[in-house]
C-alpha positions, 0 to 999 in steps of 0.5 A: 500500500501506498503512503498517503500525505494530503491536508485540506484546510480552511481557516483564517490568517493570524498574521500578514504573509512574507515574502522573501527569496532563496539564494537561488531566486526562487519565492517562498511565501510563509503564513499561518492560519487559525482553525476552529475546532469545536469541542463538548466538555462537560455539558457546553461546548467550547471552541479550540483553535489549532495554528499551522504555519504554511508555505507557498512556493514559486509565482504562486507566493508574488501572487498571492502575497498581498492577498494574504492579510490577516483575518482573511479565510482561506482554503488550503491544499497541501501536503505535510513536511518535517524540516529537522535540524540542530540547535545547541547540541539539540534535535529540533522539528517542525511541521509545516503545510506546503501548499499545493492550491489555496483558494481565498474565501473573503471574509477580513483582509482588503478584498472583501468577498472576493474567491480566487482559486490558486493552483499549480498545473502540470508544467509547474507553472501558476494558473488562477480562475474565479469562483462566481456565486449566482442568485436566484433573483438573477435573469438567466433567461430561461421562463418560469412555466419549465414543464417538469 
């Protein structure tokens, strides 16, 4: 059987992304979101918040960067990675969530209501493509007395 390594989640940013730049030139942008996880203790039902750093690689990252404000509502896509590493004669780790497709689901932040999709394609490269959201009170041309 094959290992299985893919995380969904969606929450809202804690704090504004960074952006910065490899040696290489290759952007990183680094964020983190809060998710809310409702609990029952007891007879009442209490709210506990989990916090996940995150990394967006490439022209995903420029892109997205001044979107990711804090207090906007995210989708997230992606994987789990454990960088390993010394310090002071100790064995540290941390876990981070690579993104894979993140998608801005409004709420907080500068741009309102506005849902973007985000997400890497096939050659490596960046794609975008906007969600609509459509209203019954709309006129979408089609008459009321539908025969079934």
């Amino acid at each position: 059987m094959a290992d299985l390594n893919h995380v969904v989640l969606i929450g809202r940013l804690t704090r504004d992304s960074e952006l910065k730049y490899t040696a290489g030139g290759q952007a990183v942008c680094k964020f983190s979101i809060a998710v809310n996880r409702r609990k029952k203790s007891g007879d009442q039902w209490e709210d506990e918040a989990n916090f996940f750093d995150i990394v967006l690689w490439g022209k995903q990252g420029e892109s997205l960067q001044s979107y990711l404000v804090k207090g906007k509502m995210i989708g997230v896509d992606g994987e789990l990675r454990q960088d390993r590493w010394q310090q002071d004669g100790q064995n540290r780790s941390k876990v981070e969530i690579i993104a894979n497709y993140v998608q801005l689901l409004g709420g907080g932040g500068a741009s309102g209501g506005d849902r973007q999709n985000y997400h890497n394609n096939s050659s490596g490269g960046f794609s975008s493509g906007e969600s609509q959201s459509y209203s019954s009170s709309k006129d979408d041309g089609f008459t009321d007395d539908i025969p079934f």
